[in-house]
C-alpha angles and dihedrals in degrees: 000000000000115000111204113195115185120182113203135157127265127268108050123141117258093234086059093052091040088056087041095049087048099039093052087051090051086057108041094041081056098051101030098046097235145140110253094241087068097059113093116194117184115185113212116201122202137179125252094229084057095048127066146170124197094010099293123096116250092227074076106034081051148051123218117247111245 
C-alpha cells in the first residue's frame, strides 16, 4: 500500500490539492502497479512563519499571493 506525505504550505485552493491528489495516484497506480483504492495521500499544511529555507522564514522570503 503506498503511503504519499506532502508537506505545503497553507492557503492553497482545494481544486489545486484535488488535481494534485488525483494526479499523484495516476502516477503511482502507473509505476507501482496498484489498484487506485490502495494509494494514501495525506496533505500536511504548514505556516510560512513555521517553514524556512536559509535561515530566514518564508513568511518573510515570500509574499503571499492576494
Amino acid at each position: 500500500m503506498p503511503f504519499l506525505e506532502i508537506s505545503m504550505w497553507q492557503g492553497f485552493e482545494d481544486h489545486k490539492k484535488e488535481k494534485l491528489i488525483s494526479e499523484l495516484t495516476d502516477v503511482v497506480m502507473r509505476i507501482v502497479e496498484c489498484p487506485k483504492e490502495a494509494v494514501h495521500i495525506i496533505i500536511r499544511e504548514e505556516s510560512r512563519e513555521n517553514w524556512a529555507s536559509g535561515g530566514v522564514q518564508h513568511s518573510k522570503k515570500f509574499k503571499k499571493e492576494s
